[in-house]
C-alpha positions in Angstrom: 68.3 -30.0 -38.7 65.8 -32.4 -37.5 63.8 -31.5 -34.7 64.8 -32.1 -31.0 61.7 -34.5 -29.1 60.5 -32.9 -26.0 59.7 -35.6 -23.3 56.3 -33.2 -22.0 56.1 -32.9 -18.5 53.9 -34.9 -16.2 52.3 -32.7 -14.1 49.1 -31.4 -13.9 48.6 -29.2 -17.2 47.5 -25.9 -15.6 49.8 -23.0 -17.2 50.8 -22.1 -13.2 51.8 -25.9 -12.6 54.0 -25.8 -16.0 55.4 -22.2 -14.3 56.1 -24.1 -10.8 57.5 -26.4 -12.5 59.6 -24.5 -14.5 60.9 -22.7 -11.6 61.9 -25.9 -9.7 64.2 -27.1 -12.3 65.9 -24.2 -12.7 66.4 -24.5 -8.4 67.0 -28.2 -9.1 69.2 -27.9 -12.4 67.1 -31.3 -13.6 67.3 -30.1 -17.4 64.8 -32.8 -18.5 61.9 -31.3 -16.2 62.8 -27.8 -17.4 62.9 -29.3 -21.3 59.6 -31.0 -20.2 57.6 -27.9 -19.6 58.5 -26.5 -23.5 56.0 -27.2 -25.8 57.4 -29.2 -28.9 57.2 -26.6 -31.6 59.8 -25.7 -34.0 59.4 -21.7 -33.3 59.3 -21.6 -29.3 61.8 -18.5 -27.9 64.0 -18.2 -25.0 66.0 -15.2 -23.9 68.3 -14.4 -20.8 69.5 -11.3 -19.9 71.6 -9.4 -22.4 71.8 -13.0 -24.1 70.3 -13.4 -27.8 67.1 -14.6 -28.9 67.3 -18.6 -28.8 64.9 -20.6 -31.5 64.4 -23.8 -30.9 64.6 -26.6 -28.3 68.0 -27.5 -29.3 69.3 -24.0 -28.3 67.2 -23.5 -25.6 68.0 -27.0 -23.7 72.3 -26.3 -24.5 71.9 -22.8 -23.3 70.6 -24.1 -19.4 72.9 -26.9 -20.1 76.0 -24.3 -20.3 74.0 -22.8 -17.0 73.4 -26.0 -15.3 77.0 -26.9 -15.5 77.8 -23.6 -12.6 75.0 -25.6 -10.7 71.1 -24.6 -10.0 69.8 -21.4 -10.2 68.1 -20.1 -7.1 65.5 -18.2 -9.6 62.2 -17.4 -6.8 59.3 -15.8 -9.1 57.3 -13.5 -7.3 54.6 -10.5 -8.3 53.2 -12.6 -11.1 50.7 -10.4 -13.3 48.5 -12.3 -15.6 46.9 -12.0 -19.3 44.5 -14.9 -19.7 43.2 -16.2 -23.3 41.2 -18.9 -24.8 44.4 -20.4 -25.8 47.2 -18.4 -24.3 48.5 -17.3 -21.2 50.9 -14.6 -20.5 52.7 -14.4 -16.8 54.9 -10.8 -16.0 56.9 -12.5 -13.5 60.0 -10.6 -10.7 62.2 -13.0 -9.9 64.5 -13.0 -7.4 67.8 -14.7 -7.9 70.2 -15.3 -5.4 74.1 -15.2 -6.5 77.2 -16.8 -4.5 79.4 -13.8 -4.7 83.0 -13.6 -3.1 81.8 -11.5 -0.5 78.7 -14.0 0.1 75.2 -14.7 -1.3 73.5 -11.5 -3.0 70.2 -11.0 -4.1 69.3 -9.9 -8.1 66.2 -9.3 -9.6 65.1 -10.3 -13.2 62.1 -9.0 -15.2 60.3 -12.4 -17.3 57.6 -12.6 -19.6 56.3 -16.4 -19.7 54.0 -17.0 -22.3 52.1 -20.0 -22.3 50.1 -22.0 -25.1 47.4 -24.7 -24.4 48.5 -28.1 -26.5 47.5 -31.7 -26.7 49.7 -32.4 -23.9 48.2 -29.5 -21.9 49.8 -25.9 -21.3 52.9 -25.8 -22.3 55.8 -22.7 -22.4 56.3 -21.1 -25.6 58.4 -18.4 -24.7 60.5 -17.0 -21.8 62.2 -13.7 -21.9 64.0 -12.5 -18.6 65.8 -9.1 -18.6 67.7 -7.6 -15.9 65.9 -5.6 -13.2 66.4 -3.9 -10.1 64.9 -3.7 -7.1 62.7 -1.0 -7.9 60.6 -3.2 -9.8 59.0 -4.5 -6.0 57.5 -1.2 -6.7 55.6 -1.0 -9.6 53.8 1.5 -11.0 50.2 0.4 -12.4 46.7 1.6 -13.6 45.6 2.7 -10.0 48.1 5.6 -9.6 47.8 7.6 -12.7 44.2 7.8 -12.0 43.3 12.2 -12.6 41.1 13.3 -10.3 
């Protein structure tokens, strides 16, 4: 199969600008800005939650496409946690996604792990894995409370 061309996005090549950016087309359902922020490599990995692992820009951009086509998704990231490298960075991101329900709009909460990669064309995404969550994750346990005293 040949290999899908990614049009990169142009934007300012900061790993959070490629993760604002990321999150606006998902609220925008512009599929081309969201394909944009990929980087163009053969092995990059996308999973939604309880969905499979997706390989490949070509599954990745027909898997939002099959979203895009219910309309945008109100995705709002939020407590972002950060792992910074030389050449990779890695966001821990809540988000909060509000769903038009029969009984009006509710509120749902995913887990994601961005992981970003710096490129020739800047930072670019490599992977996004998003699994459900709950709203206990506002509250999240970390290195300060289990400190023994």
């Amino acid at each position: 199969m040949p290999k899908a061309k990614l049009q990169a996005a142009t934007l300012g090549g900061s790993a959070d600008d490629i993760e604002a950016t990321f999150y606006e087309a998902l609220q925008t359902a512009d599929i081309d800005k969201l394909m944009g922020c990929w980087a163009d490599e053969d092995d990059i990995c996308c999973v939604h939650p309880g969905g499979p692992r997706l390989m490949g820009a070509a599954a990745i951009r027909a898997s939002f496409e099959a979203m895009f086509a219910n309309g945008s998704i109100l995705a709002r990231p939020s407590h972002v946690r950060k792992v910074i490298t030389l050449t990779s960075i890695f966001h821990g991101v809540l988000e909060r996604i509000e769903l038009g329900t029969e009984g009006g709009p509710r509120e749902a909460y995913v887990v994601a792990s961005n992981v970003y990669h710096k490129t020739a064309q800047g930072w670019r995404l490599v992977v996004h894995h998003a699994s459900p969550g709950t709203g206990r994750e506002l509250i999240e346990a970390n290195d300060t409370s289990l400190r023994l005293h």
